[in-house]
C-alpha positions in Angstrom: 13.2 12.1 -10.3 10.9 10.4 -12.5 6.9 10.2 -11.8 5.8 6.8 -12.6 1.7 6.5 -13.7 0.1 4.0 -15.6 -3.6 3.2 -16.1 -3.2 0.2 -14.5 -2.4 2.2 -11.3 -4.7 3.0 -8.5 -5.9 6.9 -9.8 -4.8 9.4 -7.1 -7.4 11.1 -5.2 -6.0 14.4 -4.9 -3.1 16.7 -6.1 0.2 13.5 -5.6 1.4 11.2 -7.5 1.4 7.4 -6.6 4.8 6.6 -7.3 8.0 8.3 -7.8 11.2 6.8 -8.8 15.0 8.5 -7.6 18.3 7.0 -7.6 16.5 3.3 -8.0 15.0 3.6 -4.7 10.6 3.9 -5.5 8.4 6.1 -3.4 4.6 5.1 -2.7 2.3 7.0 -1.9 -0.2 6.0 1.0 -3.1 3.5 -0.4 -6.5 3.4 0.7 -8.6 0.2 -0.3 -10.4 1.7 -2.8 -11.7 -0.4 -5.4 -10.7 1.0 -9.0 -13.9 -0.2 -11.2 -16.5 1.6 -8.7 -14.8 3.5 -5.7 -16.5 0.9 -3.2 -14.9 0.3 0.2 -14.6 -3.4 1.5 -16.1 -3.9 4.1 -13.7 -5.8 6.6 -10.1 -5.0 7.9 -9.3 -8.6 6.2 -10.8 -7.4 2.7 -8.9 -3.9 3.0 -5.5 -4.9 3.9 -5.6 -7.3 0.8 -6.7 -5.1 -1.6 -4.3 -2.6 -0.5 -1.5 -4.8 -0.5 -2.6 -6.1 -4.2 -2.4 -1.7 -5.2 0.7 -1.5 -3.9 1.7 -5.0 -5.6 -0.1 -3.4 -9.0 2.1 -0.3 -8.6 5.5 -1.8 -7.9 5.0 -4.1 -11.0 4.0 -1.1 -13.0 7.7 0.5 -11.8 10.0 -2.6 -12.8 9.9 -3.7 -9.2 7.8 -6.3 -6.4 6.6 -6.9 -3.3 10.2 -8.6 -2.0 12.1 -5.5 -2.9 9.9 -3.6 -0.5 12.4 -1.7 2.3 9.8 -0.1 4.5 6.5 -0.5 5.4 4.0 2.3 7.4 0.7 1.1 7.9 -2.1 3.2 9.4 -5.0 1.4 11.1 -8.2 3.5 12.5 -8.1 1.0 15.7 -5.0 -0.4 17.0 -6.9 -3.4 17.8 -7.2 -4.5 14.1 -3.5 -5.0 13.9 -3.8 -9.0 15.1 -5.8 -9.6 11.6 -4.1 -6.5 9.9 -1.1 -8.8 10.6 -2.5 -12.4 9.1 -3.4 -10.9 5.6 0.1 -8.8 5.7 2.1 -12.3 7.0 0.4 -14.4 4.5 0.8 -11.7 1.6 5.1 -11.2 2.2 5.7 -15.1 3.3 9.1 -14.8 3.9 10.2 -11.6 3.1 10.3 -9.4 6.0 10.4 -5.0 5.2 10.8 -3.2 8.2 7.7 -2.0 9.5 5.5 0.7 11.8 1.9 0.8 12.5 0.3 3.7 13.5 -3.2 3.9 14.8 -5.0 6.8 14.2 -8.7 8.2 14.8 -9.9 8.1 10.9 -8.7 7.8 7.8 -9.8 9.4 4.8 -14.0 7.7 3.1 -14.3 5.9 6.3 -11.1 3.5 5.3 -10.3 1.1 8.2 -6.3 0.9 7.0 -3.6 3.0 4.4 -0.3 1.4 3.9 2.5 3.3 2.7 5.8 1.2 1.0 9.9 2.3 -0.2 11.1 -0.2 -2.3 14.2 -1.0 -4.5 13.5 -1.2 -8.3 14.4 -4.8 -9.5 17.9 -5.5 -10.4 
């Protein structure tokens, strides 16, 4: 098992780590859209998913990997009916590349965050 940090990485908010590598397979974990330079929140589901996506992007680069060796994809949403423009940013984000995928709508997330994602992926070959 090898713990994977860089300072180009999202800082962790508590006592995890963002990434651990095992047997080539790279475990994230959940992002909030945080923004690094002043720990703002965007304000809209659109802004949030994207900047999450980009952390996670940020982090799988960091780990010798990308966004299109993503397996798995669990996304938590505060309101199940942000998923429809949760969706666009996500579609528009993988293109063709399809993870498999959950949502799961909860009450809150942690600052007030509308969305956390949380990825598996492959390193590169």
């Amino acid at each position: 098992m090898k713990i994977i940090t860089d300072i180009n990485m999202p800082k962790s908010n508590g006592h995890y780590s963002q990434c651990i590598e095992h047997n080539g397979i790279l475990y994230l974990s959940g992002q909030l859209p945080i923004l690094q330079e002043d720990r703002n929140i965007p304000k809209t589901i659109e802004e949030q998913t994207l900047l999450v996506l980009n952390n996670i992007d940020t982090i799988l680069k960091v780990a010798g990997s990308n966004k299109n060796n993503i397996l798995q994809v669990s996304i938590y949403v505060s309101n199940i009916k942000l998923w429809d423009k949760v969706d666009e940013v996500y579609s528009r984000f993988f293109e063709h590349h399809k993870p498999v995928r959950s949502i799961i709508p909860t009450r809150e997330l942690h600052f007030g965050c509308l969305i956390e994602v949380e990825v598996t992926a492959i390193l590169n070959n």
